[in-house]
LUMKOLTI-109476 format. One record per residue (C-alpha): residue number from 1; x, y, z. Coordinates in nm, 2 decimals, padded with zeros to 4 digits. Example, Ala and Ser with C-alpha at 12.3 -4.5 7.8 and 13.67 -1.06 7.14 Angstrom:
r pos = 1, c1 = 01.23, c2 = -00.45, c3 = 00.78;
r pos = 2, c1 = 01.37, c2 = -00.11, c3 = 00.71;
This chain:
r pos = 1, c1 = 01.20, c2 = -01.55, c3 = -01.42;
r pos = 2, c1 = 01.54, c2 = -01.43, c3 = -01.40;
r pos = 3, c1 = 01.72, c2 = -01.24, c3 = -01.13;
r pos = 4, c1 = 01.80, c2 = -00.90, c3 = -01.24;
r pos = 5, c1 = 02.13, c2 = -00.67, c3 = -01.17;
r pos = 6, c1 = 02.05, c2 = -00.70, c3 = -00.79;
r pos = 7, c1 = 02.08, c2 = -01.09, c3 = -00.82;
r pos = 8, c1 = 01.70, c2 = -01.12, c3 = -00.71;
r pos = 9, c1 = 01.35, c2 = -01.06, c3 = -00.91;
r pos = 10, c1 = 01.21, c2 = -00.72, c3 = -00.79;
r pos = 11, c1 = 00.90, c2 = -00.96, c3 = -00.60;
r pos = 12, c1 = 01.14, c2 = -01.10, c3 = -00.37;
r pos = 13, c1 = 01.32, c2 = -00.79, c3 = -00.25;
r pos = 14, c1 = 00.93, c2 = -00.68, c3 = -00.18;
r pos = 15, c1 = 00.86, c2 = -01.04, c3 = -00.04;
r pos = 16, c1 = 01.18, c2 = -01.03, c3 = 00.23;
r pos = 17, c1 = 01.08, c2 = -00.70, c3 = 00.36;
r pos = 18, c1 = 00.71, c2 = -00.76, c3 = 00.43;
r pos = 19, c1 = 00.91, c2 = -01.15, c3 = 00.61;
r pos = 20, c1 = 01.11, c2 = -00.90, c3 = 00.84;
r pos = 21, c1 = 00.79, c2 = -00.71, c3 = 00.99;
r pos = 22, c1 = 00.71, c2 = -00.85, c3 = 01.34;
r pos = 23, c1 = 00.37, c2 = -00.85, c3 = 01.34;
r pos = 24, c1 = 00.29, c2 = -01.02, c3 = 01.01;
r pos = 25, c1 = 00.33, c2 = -01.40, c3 = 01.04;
r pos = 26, c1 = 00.25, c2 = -01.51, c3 = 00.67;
r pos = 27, c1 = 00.37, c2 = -01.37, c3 = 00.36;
r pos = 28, c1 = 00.22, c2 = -01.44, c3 = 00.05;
r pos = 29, c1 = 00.27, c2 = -01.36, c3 = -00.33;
r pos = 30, c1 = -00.09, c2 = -01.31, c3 = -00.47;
r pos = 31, c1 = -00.06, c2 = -01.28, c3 = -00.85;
r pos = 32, c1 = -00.24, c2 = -01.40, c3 = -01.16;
r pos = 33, c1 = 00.09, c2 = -01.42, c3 = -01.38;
r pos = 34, c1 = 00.24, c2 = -01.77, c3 = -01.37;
r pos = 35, c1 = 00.62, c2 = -01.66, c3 = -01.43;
r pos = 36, c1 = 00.57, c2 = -01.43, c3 = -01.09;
r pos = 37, c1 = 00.43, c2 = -01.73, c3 = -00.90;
r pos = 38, c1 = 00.72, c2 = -01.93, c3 = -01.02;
r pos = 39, c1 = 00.95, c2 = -01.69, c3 = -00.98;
r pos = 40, c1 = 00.82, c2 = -01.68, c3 = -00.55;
r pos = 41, c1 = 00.82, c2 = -02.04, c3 = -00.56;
r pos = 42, c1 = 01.19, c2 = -02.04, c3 = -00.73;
r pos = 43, c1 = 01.30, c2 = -01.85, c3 = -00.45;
r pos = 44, c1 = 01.14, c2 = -02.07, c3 = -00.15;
r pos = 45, c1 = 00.84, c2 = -01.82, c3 = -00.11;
r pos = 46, c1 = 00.46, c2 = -01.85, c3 = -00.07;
r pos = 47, c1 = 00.25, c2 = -01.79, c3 = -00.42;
r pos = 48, c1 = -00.12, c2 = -01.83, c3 = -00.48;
r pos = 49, c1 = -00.27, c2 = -01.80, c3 = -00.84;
r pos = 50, c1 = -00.60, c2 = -01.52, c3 = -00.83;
r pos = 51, c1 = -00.81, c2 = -01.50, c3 = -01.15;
r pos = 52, c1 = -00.71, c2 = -01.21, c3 = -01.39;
r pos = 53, c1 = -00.99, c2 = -00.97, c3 = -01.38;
r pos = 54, c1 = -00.95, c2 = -00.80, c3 = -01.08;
r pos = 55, c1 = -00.96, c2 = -00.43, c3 = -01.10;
r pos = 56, c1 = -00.76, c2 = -00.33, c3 = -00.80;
r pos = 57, c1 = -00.52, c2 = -00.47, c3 = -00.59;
r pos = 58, c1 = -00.86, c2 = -00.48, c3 = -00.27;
r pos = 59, c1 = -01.06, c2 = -00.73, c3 = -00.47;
r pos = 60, c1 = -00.73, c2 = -00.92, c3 = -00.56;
r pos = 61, c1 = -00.63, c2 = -00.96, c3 = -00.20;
r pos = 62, c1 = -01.01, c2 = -01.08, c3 = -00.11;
r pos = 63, c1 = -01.00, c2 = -01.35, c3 = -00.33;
r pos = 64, c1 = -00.62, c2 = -01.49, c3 = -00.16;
r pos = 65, c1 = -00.78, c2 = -01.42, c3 = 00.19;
r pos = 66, c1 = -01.06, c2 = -01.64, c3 = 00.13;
r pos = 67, c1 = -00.83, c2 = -01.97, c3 = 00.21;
r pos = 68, c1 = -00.62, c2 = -01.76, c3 = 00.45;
r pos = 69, c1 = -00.69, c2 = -01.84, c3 = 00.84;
r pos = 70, c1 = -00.63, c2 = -01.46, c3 = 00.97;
r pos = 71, c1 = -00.81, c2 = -01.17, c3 = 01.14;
r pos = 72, c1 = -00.60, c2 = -00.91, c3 = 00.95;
r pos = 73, c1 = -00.45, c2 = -00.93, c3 = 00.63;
r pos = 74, c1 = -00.23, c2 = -00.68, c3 = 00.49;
r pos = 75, c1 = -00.17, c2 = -00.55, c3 = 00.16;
r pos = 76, c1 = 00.20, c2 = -00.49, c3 = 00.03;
r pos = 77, c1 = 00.22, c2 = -00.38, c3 = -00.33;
r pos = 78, c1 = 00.51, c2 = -00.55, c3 = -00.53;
r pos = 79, c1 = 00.64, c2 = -00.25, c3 = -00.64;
r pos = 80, c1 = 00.77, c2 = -00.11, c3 = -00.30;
r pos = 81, c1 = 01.06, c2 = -00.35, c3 = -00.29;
r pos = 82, c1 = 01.19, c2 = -00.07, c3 = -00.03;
r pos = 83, c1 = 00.90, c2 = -00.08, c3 = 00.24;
r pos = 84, c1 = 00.99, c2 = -00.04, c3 = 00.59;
r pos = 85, c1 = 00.93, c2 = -00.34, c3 = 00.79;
r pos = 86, c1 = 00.85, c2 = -00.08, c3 = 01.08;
r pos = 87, c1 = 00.62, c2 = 00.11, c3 = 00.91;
r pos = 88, c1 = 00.40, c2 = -00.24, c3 = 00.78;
r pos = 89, c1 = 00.43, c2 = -00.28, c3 = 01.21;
r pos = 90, c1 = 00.26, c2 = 00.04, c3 = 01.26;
r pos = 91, c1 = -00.02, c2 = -00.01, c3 = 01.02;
r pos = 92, c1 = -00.11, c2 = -00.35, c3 = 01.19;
r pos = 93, c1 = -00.11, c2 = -00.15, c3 = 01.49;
r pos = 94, c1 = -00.27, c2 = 00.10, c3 = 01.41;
r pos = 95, c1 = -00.62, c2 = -00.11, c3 = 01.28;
r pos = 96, c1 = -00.53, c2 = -00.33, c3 = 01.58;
r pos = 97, c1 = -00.60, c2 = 00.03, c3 = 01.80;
r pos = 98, c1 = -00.86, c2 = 00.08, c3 = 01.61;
r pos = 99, c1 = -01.18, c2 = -00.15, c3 = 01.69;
r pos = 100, c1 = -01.38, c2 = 00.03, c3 = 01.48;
r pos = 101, c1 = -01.19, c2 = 00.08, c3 = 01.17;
r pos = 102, c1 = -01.24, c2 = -00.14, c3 = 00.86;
r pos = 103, c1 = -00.87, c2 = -00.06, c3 = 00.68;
r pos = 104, c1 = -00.58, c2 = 00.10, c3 = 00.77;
r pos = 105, c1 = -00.29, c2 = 00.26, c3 = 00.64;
r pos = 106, c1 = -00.03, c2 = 00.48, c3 = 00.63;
r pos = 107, c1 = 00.03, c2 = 00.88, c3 = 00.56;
r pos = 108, c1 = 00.37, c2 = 01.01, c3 = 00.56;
r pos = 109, c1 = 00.47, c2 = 01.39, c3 = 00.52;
r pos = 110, c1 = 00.63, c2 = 01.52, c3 = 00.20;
r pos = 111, c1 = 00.98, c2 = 01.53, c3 = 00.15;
r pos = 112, c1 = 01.19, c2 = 01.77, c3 = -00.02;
r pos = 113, c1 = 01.21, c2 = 01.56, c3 = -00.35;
r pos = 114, c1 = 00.83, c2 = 01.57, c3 = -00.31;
r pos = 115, c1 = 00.63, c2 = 01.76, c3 = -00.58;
r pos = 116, c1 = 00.29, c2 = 01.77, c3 = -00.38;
r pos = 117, c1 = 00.12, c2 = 01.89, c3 = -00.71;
r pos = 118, c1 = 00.20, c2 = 01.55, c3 = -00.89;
r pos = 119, c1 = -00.10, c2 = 01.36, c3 = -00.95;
r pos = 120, c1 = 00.09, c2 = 01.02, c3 = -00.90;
r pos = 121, c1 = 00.15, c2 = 01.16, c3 = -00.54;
r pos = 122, c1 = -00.16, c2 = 01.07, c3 = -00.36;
r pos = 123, c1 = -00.28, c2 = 01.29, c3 = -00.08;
r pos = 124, c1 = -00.49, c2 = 01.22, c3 = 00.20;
r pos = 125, c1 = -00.64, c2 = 01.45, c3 = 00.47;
r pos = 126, c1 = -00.69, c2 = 01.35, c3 = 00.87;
r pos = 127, c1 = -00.95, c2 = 01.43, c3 = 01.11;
r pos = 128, c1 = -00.85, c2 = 01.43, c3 = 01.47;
r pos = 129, c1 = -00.95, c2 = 01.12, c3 = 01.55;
r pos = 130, c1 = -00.68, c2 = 00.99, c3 = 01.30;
r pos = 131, c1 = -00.92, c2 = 00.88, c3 = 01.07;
r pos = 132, c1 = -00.92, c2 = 00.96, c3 = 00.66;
r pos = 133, c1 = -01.15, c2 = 01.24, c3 = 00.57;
r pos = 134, c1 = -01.04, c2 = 01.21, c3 = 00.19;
r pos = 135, c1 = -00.76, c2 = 01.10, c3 = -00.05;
r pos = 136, c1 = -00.75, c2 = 01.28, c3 = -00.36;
r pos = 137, c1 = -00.45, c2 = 01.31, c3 = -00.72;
r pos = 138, c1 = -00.51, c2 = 01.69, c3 = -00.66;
r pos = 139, c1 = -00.31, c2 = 01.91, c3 = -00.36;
r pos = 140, c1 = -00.51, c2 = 01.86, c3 = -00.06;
r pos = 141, c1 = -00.58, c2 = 02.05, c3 = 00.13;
r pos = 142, c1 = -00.59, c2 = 02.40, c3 = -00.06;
r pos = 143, c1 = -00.40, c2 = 02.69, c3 = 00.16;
r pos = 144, c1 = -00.60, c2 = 02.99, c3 = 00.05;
r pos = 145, c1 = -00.46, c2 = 03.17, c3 = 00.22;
r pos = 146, c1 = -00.08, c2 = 03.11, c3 = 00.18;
r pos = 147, c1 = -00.04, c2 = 03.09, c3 = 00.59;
r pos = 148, c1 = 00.20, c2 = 02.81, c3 = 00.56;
r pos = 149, c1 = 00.19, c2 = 02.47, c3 = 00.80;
r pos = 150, c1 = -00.11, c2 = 02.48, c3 = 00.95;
r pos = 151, c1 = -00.26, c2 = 02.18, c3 = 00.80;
r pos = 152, c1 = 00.06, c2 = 02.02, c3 = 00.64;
r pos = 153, c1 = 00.01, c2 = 01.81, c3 = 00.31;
r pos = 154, c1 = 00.05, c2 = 01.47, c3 = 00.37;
r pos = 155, c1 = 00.12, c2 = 01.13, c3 = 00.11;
r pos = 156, c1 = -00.09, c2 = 00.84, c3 = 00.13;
r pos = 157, c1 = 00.15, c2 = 00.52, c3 = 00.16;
r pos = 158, c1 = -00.01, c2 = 00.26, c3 = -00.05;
r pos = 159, c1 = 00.00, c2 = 00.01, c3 = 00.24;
r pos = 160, c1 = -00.33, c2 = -00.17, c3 = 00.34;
r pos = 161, c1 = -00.42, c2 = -00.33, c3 = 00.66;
r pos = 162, c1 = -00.79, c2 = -00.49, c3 = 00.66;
r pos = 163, c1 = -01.01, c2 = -00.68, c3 = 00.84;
r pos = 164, c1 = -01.03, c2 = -01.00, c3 = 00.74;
r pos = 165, c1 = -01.43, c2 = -00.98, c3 = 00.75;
r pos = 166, c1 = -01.45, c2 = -00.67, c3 = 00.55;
r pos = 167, c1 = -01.26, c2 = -00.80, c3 = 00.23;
r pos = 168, c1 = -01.58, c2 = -01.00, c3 = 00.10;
r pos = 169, c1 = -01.79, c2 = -00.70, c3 = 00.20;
r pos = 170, c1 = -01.60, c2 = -00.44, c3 = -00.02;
r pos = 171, c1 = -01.58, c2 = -00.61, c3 = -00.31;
r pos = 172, c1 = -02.02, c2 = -00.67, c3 = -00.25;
r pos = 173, c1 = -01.97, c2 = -00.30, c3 = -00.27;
r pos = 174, c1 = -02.03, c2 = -00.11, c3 = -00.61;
r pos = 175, c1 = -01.81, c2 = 00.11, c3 = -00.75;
r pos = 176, c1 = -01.82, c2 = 00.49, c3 = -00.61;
r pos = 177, c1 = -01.83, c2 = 00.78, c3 = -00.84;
r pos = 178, c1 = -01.51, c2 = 00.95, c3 = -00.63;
r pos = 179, c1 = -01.31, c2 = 00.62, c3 = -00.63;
r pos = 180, c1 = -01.43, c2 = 00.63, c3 = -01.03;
r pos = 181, c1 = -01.32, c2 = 00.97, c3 = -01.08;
r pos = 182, c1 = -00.99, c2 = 00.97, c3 = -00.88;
r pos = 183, c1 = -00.88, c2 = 00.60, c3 = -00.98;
r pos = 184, c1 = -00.83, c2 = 00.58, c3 = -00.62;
r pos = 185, c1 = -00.97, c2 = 00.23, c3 = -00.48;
r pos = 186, c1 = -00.96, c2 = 00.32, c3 = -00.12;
r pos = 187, c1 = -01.25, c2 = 00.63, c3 = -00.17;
r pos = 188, c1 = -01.47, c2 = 00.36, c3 = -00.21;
r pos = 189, c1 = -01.42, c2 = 00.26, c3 = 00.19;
r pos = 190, c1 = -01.52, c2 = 00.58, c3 = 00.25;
r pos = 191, c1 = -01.79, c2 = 00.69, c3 = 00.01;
r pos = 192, c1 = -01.99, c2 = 00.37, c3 = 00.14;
r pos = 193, c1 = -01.94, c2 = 00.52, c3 = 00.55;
r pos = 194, c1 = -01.65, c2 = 00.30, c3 = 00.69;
r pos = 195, c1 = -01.34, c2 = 00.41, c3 = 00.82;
r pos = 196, c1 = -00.99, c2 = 00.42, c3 = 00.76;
r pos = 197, c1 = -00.75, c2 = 00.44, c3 = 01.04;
r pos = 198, c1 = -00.43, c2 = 00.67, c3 = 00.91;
r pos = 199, c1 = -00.08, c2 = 00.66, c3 = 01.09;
r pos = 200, c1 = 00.13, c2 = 00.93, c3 = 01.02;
r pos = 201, c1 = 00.50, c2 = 00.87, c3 = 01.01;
r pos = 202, c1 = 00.79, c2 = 00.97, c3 = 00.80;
r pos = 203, c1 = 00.82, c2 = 00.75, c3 = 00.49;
r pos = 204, c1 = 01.07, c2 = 00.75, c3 = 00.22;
r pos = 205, c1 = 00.97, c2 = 00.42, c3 = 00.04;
r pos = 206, c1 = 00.88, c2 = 00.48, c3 = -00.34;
r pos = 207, c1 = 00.67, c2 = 00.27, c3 = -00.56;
r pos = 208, c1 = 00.85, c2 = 00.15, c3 = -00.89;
r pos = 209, c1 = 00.69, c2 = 00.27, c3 = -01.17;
r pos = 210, c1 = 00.90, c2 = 00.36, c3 = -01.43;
r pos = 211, c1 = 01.25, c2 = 00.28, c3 = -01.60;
r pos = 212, c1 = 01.41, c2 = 00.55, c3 = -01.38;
r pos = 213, c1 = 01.23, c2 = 00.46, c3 = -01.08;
r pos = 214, c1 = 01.37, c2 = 00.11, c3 = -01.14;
r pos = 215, c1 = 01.74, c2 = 00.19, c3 = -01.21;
r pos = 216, c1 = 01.77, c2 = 00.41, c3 = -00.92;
r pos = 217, c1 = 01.67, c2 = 00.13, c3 = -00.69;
r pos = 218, c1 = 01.91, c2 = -00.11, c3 = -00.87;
r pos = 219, c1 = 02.16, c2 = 00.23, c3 = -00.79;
r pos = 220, c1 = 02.09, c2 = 00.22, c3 = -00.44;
r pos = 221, c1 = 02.10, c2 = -00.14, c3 = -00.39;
r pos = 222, c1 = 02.41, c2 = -00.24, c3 = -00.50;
r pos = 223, c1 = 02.54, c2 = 00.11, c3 = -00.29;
r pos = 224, c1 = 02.42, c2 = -00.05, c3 = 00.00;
r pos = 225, c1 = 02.55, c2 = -00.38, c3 = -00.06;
r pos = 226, c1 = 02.92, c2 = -00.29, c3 = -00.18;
């Protein structure tokens, strides 16, 4: 696989930043495309092949954590090439806290270049224990009543922090009509009664998704390099 303008494959900028978090002592590239593995393995990284029909990045990481030797395993997507070290930190921390949790992860409030009405903007809602209530597409939670920031609208980071224990159990778990009806993996967690410990901390990091998405990291990465 060849380096792009940056002078690295997209994987690797994701790979070095999840290597710079302090509590995360083993990074690993789980993929079931060949030219990424060799592309992790080109650069000196950690690869493991995972069979192809996964249907979300959970069941994916279960089957990599099966030869894995760890009581928590987290769960960096490979398109956040800009995710804070930090924050990965916090969501360790945060399930580490949280004895009782199954998953962890990360809520951040919107920024101004936020539309909180974009359904590829997922939101999640807190109870006061700091544990998800409910992640939805749609604006959550509805202000009725126009009063402003009582009960701020917060985006869900897609950044996962399990148990290792738990990974074989929620993929034994069937698929949920919510987590069916959103697309969203994590409603499963919920929908069968376990918990999801939520940090809440500024986050700017964007998945890449698109063309655009893509060029304007290229944009701000050679910026930052110059």
């Amino acid at each position: 696989m060849l380096a792009d303008r940056t002078g690295k494959p997209l994987v690797q900028h994701v790979y070095e930043r999840a290597a710079q978090a302090q509590l995360v002592a083993r990074v690993i590239v789980a993929t079931d495309d060949q030219r990424i593995a060799d592309a992790v393995r080109h650069f000196g990284g950690e690869a493991v092949m995972t069979r192809g029909d996964h249907h979300n990045g959970t069941s994916r990481i279960a089957e990599a954590a099966e030869a894995i030797d760890a009581a928590i395993i987290v769960n960096v997507q490979g398109d956040e090439p800009e995710m804070d070290p930090a924050v990965i930190d916090l969501a360790v921390q945060t399930l580490i806290d949280d004895p009782d949790a199954s998953v962890a992860t990360i809520a951040s409030p919107m920024s101004e270049h936020d539309d909180p009405s974009n359904p590829n903007i997922v939101k999640v809602v807190v109870n006061q224990h700091g544990r998800a209530m409910y992640f939805s597409r749609a604006l959550i939670p509805h202000d009725r009543d126009g009063v402003g920031e009582t009960a701020p609208v917060l985006k869900h980071v897609g950044l996962y922090v399990y148990r290792r224990e738990f990974l074989p159990a929620y993929i034994a778990l069937p698929a949920t009509p919510l987590e069916t009806t959103e697309r969203l993996e994590q409603l499963r967690v919920l929908e069968h009664g376990e918990s999801i410990a939520v940090a809440i901390t500024p986050c700017e990091t964007q998945g890449i998704d698109t063309p655009e998405q893509y060029e304007a990291f290229v944009q701000r990465y050679l910026a930052a390099q110059a």
